[in-house]
KEMAR-540566 format. One record per residue: residue number from 1; y, x, z of N, C-alpha, C in turn. Coordinates in Angstrom, 3 decimals, padded with zeros to 6 digits. Last residue first. Example, Ala and Ser with C-alpha at 12.3 -4.5 7.8 and 13.67 -1.06 7.14 Angstrom:
BEGIN
+-----+----------+----------+----------+----------+----------+----------+----------+----------+----------+
:   k :      n_y :      n_x :      n_z :     ca_y :     ca_x :     ca_z :      c_y :      c_x :      c_z :
+-----+----------+----------+----------+----------+----------+----------+----------+----------+----------+
:   2 : -002.250 :  012.850 :  007.080 : -001.060 :  013.670 :  007.140 :  000.030 :  012.900 :  007.870 :
:   1 : -005.690 :  013.190 :  007.800 : -004.500 :  012.300 :  007.800 : -003.300 :  013.200 :  007.800 :
+-----+----------+----------+----------+----------+----------+----------+----------+----------+----------+
END
This chain:
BEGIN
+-----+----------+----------+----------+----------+----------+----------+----------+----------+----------+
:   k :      n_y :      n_x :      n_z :     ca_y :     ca_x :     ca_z :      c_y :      c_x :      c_z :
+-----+----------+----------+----------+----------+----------+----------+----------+----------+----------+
: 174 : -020.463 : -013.040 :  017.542 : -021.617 : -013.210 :  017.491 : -022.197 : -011.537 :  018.046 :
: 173 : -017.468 : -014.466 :  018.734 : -018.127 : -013.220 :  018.554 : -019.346 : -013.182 :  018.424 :
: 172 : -015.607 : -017.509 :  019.063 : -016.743 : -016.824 :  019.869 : -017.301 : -015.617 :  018.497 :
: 171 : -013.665 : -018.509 :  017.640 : -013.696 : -017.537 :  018.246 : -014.758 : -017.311 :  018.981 :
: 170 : -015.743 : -020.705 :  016.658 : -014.907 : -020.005 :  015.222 : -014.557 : -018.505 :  016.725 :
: 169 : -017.250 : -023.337 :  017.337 : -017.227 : -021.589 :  017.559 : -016.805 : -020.346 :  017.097 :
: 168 : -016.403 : -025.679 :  016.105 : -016.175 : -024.919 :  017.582 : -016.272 : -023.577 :  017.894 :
: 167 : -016.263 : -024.987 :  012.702 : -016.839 : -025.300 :  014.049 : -015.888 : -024.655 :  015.173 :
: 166 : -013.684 : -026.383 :  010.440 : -014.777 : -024.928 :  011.093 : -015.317 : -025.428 :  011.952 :
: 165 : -011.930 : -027.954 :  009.742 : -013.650 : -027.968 :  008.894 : -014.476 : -027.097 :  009.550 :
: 164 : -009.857 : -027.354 :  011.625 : -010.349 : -028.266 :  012.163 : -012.191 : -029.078 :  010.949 :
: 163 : -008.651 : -025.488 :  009.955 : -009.451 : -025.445 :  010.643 : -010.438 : -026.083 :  011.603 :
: 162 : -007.168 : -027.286 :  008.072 : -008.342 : -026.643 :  007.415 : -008.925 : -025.843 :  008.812 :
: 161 : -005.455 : -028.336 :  009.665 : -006.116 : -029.350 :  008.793 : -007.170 : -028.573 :  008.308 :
: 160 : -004.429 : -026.370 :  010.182 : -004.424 : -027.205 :  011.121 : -005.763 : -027.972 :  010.769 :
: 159 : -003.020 : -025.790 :  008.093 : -003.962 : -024.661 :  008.458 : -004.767 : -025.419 :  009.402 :
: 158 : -001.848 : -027.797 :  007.422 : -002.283 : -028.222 :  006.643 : -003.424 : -026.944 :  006.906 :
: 157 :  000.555 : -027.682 :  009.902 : -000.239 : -029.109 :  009.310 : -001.815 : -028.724 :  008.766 :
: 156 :  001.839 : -025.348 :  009.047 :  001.328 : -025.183 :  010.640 :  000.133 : -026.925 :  010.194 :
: 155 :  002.987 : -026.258 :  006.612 :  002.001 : -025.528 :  006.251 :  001.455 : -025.406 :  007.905 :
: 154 :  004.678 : -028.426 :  007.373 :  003.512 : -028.663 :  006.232 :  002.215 : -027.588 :  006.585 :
: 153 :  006.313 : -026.957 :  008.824 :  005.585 : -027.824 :  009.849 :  004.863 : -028.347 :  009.002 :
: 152 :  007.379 : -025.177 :  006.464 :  007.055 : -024.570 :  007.673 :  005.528 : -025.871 :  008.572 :
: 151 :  008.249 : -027.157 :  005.087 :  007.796 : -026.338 :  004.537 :  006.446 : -025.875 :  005.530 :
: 150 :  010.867 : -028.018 :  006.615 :  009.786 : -028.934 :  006.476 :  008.053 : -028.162 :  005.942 :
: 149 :  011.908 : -025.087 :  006.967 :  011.551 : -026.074 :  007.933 :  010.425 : -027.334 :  007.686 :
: 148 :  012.837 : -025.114 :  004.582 :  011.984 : -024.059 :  004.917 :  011.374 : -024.546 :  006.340 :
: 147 :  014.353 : -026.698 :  003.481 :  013.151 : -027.310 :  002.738 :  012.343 : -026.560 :  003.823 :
: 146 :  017.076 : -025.597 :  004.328 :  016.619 : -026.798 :  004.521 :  015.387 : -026.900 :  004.303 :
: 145 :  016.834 : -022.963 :  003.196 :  016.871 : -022.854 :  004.664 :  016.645 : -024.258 :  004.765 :
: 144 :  015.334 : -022.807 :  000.191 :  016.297 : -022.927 :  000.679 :  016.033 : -022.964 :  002.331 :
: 143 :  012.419 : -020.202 : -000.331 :  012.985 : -021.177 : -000.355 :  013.892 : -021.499 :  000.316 :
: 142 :  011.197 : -017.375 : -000.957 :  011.751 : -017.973 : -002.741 :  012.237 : -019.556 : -002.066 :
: 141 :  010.150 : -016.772 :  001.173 :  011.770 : -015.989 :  000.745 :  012.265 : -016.918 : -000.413 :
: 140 :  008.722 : -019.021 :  003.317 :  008.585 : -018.489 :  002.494 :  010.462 : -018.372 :  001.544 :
: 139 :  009.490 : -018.912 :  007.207 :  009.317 : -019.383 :  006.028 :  009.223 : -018.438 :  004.750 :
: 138 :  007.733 : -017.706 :  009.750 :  008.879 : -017.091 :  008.861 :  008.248 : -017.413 :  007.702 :
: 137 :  005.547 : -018.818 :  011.590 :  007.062 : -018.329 :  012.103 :  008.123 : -018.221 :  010.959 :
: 136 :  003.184 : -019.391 :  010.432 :  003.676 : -020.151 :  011.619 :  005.293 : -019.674 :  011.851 :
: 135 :  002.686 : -016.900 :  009.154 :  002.930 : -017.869 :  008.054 :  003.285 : -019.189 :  009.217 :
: 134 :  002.902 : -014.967 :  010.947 :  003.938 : -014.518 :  009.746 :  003.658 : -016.215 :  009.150 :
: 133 :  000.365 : -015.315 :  012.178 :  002.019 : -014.844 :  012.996 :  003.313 : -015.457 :  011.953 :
: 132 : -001.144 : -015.174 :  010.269 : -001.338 : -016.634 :  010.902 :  000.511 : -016.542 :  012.167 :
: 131 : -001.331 : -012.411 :  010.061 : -000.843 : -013.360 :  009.048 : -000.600 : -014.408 :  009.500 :
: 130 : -002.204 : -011.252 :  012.088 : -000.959 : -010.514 :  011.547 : -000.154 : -012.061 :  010.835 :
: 129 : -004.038 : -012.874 :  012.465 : -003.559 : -012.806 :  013.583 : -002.347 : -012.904 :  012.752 :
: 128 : -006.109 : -011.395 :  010.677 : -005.591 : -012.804 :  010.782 : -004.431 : -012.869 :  011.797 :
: 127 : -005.750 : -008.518 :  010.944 : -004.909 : -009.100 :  009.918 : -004.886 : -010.804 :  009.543 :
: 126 : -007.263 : -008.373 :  013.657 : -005.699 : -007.721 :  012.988 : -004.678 : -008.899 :  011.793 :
: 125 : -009.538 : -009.017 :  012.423 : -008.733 : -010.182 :  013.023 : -007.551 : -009.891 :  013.177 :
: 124 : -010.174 : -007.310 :  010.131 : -009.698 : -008.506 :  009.735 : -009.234 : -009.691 :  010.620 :
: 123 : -010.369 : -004.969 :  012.161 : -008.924 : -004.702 :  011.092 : -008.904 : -006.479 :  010.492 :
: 122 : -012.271 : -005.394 :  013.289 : -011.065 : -005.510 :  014.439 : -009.863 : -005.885 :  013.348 :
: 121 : -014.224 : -005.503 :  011.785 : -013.956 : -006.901 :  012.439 : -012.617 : -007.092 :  013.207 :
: 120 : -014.548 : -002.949 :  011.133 : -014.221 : -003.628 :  010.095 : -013.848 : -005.662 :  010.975 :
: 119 : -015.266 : -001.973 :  013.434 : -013.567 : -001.172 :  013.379 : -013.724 : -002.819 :  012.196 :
: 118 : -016.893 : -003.640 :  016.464 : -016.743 : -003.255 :  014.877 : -015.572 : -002.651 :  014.127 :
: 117 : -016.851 : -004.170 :  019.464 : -016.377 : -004.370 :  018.222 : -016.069 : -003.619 :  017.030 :
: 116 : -019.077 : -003.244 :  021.931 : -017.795 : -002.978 :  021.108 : -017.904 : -003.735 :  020.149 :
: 115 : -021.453 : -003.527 :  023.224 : -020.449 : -004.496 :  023.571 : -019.068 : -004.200 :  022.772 :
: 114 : -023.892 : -001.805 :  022.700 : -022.926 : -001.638 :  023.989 : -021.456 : -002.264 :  023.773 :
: 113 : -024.070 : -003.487 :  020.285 : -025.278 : -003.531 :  021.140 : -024.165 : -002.908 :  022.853 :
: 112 : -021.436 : -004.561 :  018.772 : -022.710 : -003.310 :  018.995 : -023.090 : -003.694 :  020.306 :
: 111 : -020.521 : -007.164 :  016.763 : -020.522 : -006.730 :  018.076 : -021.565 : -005.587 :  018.162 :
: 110 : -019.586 : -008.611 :  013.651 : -019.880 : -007.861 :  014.502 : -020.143 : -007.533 :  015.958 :
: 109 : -018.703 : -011.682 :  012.274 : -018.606 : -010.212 :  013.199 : -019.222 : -010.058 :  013.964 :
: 108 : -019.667 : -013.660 :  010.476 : -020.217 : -012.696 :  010.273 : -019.370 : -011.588 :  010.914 :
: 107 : -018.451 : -016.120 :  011.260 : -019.757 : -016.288 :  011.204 : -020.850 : -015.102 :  011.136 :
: 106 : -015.890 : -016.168 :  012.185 : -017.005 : -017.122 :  012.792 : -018.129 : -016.833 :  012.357 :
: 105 : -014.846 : -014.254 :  010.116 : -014.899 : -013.860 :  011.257 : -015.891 : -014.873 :  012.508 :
: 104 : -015.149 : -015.683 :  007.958 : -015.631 : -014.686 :  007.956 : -016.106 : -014.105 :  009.135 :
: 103 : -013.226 : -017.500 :  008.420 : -014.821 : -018.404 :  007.957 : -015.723 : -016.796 :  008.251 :
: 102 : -010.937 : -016.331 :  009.126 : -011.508 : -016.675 :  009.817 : -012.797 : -017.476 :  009.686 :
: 101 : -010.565 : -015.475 :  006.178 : -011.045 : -014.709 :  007.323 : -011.190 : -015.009 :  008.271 :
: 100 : -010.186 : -017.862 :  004.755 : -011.273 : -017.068 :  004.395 : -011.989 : -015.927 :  005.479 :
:  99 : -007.936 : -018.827 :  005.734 : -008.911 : -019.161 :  005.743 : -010.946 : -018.709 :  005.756 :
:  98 : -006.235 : -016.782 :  004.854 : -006.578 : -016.948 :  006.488 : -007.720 : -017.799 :  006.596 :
:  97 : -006.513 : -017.107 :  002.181 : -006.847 : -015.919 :  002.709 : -006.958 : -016.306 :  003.878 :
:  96 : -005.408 : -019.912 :  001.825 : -006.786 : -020.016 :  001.516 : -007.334 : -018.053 :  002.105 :
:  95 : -003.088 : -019.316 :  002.628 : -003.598 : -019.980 :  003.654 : -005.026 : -020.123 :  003.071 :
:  94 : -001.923 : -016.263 :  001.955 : -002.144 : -017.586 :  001.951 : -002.954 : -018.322 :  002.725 :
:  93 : -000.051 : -013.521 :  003.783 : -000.985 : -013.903 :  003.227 : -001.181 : -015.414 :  002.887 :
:  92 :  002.557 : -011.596 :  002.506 :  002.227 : -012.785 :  003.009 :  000.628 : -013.456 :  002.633 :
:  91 :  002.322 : -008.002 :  002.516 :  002.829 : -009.226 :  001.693 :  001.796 : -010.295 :  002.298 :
:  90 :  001.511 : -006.080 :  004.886 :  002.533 : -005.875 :  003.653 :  003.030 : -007.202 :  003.091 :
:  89 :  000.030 : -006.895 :  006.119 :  001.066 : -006.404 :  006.907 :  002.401 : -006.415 :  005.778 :
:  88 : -001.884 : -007.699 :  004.231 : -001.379 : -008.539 :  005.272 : -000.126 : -007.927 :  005.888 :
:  87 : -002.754 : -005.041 :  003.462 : -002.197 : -005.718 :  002.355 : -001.479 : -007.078 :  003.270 :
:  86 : -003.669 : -004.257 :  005.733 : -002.489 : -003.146 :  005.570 : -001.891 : -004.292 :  004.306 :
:  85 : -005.805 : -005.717 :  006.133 : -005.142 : -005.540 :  006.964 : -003.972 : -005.073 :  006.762 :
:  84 : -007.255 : -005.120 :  003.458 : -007.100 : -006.578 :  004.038 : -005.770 : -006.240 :  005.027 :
:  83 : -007.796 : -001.966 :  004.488 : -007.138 : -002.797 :  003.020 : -006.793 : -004.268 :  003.197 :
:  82 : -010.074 : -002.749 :  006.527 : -008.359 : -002.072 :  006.448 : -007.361 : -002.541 :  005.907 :
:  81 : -011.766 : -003.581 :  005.010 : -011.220 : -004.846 :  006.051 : -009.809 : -003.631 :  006.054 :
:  80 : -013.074 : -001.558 :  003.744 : -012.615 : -002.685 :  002.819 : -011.409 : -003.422 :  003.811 :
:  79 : -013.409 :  000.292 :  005.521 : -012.000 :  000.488 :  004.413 : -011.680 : -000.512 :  003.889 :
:  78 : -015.124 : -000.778 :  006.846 : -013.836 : -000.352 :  007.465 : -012.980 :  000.090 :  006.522 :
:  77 : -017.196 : -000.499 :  005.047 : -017.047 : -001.467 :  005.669 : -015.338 : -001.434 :  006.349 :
:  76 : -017.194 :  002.298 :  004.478 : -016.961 :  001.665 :  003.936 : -017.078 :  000.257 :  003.927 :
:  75 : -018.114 :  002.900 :  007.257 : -016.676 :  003.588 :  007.018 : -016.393 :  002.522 :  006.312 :
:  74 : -020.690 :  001.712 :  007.348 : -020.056 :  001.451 :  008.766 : -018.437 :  002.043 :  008.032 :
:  73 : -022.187 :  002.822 :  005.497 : -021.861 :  002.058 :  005.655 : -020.497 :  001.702 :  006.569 :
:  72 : -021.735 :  006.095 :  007.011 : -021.332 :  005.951 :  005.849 : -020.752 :  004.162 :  005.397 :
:  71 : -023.528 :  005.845 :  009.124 : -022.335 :  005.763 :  009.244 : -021.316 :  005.356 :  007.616 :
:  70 : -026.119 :  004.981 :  008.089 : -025.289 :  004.030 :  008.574 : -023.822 :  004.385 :  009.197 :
:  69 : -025.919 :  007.422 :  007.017 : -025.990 :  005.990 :  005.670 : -025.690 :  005.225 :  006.740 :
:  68 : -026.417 :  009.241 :  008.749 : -025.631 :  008.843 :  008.190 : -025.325 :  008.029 :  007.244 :
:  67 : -028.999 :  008.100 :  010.312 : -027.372 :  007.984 :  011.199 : -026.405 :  008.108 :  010.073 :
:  66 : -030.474 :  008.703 :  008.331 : -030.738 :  007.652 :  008.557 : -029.288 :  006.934 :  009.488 :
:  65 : -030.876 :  011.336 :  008.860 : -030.566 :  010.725 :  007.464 : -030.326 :  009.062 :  007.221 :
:  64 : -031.754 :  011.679 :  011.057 : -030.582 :  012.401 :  011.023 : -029.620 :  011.729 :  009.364 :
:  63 : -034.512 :  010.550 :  011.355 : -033.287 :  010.048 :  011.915 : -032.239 :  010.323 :  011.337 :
:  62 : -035.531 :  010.940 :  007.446 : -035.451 :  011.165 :  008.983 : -034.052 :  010.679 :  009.795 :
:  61 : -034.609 :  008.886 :  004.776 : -035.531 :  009.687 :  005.636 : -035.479 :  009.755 :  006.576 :
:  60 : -034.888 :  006.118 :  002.284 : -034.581 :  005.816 :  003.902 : -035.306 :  007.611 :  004.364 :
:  59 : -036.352 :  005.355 :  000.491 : -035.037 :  006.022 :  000.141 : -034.689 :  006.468 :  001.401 :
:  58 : -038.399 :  003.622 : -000.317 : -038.851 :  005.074 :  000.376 : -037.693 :  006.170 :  000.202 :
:  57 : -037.188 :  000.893 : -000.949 : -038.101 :  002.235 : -001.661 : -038.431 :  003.657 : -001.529 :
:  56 : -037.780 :  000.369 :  001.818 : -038.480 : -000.560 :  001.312 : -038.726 :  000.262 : -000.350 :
:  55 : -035.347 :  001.624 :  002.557 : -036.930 :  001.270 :  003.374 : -037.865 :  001.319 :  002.369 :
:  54 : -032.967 :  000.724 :  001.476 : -033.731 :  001.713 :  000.933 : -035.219 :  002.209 :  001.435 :
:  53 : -033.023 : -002.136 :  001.953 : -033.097 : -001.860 :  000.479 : -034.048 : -000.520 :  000.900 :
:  52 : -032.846 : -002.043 :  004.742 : -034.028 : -002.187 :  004.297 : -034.322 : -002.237 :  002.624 :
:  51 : -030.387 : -001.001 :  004.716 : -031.773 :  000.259 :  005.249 : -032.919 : -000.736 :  004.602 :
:  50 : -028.858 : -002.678 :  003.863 : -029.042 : -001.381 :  002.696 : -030.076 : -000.695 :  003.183 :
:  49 : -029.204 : -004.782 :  005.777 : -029.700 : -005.401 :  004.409 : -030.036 : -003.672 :  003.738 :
:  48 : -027.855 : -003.664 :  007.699 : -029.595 : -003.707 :  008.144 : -030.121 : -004.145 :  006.303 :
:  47 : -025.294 : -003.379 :  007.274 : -026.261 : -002.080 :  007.518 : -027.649 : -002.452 :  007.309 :
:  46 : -024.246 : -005.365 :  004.438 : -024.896 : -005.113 :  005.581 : -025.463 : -003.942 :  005.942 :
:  45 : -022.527 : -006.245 :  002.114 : -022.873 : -004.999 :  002.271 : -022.908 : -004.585 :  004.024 :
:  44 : -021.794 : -009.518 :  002.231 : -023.493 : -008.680 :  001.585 : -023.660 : -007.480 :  002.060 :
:  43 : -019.817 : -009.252 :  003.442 : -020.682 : -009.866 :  003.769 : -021.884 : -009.453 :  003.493 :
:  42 : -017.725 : -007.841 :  002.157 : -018.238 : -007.421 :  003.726 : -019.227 : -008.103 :  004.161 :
:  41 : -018.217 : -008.916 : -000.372 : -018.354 : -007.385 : -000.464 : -018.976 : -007.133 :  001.430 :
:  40 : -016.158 : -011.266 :  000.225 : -017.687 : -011.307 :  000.399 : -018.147 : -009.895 : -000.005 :
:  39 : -014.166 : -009.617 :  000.747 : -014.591 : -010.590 :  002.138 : -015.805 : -010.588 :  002.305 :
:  38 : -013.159 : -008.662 : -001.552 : -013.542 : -007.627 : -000.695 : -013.992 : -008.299 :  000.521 :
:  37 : -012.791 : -011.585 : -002.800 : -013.872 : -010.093 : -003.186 : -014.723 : -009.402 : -001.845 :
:  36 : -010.354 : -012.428 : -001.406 : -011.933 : -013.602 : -001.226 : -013.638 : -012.007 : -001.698 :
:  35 : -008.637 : -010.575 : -002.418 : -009.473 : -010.931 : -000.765 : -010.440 : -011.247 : -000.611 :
:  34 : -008.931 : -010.896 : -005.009 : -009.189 : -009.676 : -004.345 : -009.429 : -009.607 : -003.346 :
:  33 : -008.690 : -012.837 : -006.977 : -009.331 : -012.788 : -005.660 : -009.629 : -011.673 : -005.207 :
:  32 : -006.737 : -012.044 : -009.022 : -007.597 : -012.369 : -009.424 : -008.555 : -012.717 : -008.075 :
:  31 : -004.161 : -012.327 : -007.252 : -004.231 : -012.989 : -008.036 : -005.905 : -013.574 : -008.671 :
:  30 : -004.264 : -009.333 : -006.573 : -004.958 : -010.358 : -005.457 : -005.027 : -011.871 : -006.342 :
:  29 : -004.336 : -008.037 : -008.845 : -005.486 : -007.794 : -008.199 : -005.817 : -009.172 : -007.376 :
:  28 : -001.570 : -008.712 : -009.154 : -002.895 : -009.079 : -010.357 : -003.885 : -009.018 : -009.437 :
:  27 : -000.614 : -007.474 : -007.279 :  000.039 : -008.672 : -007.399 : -001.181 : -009.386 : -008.227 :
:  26 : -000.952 : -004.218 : -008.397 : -001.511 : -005.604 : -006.751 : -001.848 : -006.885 : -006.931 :
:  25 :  000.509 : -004.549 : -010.363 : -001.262 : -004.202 : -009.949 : -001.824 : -005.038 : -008.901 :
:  24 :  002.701 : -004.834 : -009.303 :  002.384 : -005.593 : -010.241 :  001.051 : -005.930 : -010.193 :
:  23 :  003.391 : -002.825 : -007.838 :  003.912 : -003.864 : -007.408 :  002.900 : -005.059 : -008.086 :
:  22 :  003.240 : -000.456 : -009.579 :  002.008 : -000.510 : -008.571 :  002.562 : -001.914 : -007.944 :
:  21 :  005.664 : -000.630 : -011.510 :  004.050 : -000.866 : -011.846 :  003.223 : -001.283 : -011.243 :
:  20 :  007.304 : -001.124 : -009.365 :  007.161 : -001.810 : -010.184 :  006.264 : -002.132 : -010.203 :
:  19 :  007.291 :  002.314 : -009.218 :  006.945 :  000.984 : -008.047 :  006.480 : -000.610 : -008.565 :
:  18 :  007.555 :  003.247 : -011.614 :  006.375 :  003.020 : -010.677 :  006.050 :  002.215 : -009.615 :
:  17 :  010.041 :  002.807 : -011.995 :  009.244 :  001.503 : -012.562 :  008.112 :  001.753 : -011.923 :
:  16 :  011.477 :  003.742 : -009.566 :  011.350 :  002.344 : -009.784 :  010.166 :  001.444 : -010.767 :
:  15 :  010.226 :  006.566 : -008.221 :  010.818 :  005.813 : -009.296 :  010.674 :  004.579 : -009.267 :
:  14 :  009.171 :  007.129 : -005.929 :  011.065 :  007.228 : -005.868 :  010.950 :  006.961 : -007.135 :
:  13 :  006.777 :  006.309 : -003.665 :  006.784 :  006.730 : -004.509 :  008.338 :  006.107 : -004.791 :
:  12 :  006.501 :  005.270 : -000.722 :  006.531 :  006.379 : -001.328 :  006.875 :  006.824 : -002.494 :
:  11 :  007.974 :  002.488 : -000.057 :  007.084 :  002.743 : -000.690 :  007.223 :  004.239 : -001.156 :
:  10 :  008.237 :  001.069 :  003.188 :  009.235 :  001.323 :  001.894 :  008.084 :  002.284 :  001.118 :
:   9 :  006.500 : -001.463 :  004.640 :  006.883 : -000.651 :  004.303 :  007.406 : -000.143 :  003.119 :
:   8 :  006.980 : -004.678 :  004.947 :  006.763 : -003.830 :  006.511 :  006.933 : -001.972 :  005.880 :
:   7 :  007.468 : -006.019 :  003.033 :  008.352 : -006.695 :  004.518 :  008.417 : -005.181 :  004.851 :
:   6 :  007.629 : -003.609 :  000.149 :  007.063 : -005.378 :  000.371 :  008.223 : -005.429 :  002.193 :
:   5 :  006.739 : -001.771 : -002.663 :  007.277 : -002.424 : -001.662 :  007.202 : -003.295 : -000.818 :
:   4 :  003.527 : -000.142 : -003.292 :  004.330 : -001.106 : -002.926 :  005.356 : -001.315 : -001.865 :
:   3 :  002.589 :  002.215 : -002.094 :  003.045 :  002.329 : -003.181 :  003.849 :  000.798 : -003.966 :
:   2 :  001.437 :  002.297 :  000.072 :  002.127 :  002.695 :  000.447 :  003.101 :  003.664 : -001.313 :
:   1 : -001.192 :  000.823 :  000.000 :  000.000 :  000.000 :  000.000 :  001.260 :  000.870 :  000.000 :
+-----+----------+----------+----------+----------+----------+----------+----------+----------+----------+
END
């Protein structure tokens, strides 16, 4: 992100159209579902699903080989949800994205066995939180100060309205 402009940071890079450019990219990326992507990406790409891929073709070796594919997992799990997190901090998320991460977060975080939380579970409640802050408090830029109010108690309505499809157990931690 640190090639987009946006709320939270000024963008490294000092030419304009680059910025631009990388403004744009984004903008396409998430356009095409880039959240909803990298959500279900965190879903399928399980530790226990890839050991038993590679189990199962004799890909899997000794302990020592075995700690790092699950660390390895375990990073790239944490980059995807990062990215989520840092793109939230950056530009407004929608309400079908908060959505998405909290369907995510009810059903598929994490917890380790000695009671921690997951870096990839911390960065997407981070970034619900981040967002669900930002879309309850501070209307959208492209509207008048009158509409932004009604706007406002539509959209606190209509998250309202879409969480109330989740279960009860949306914050409980599996």
């Amino acid at each position: 992100m640190a090639c987009s402009t946006g709320r939270t940071f000024q963008s490294l890079l000092k030419i304009p159209k680059s910025i631009e450019f990388c403004s744009n990219f984004i903008n396409e990326l998430v356009e095409q579902r880039l959240i909803e992507n990298i959500i279900d990406q965190l879903i399928l790409f399980q530790i226990r699903n890839e050991e038993d891929k590679l189990y199962s073709k004799a890909g899997l070796g000794n302990v020592k080989h075995r700690r790092r594919v699950q660390d390895s997992i375990k990073h790239i799990r944490s980059y995807q949800a990062k990215s989520i997190f840092l793109y939230s901090c950056q530009i407004r998320l929608t309400q079908s994205h908060l959505l998405s991460i909290i369907n995510y977060l009810s059903k598929y975080s994490t917890i380790q066995d000695d009671g921690i939380i997951d870096e990839s579970t911390l960065y997407l409640l981070g970034a619900f939180l981040y967002g669900i802050t930002l879309a309850l408090t501070i209307p959208n830029d492209t509207q008048t100060s009158s509409s932004s109010i009604i706007t406002l108690k539509h959209q606190q309505f209509s998250l309202q309205e879409g969480l109330k499809r989740i279960s009860p157990a949306v914050f409980c931690f599996h």
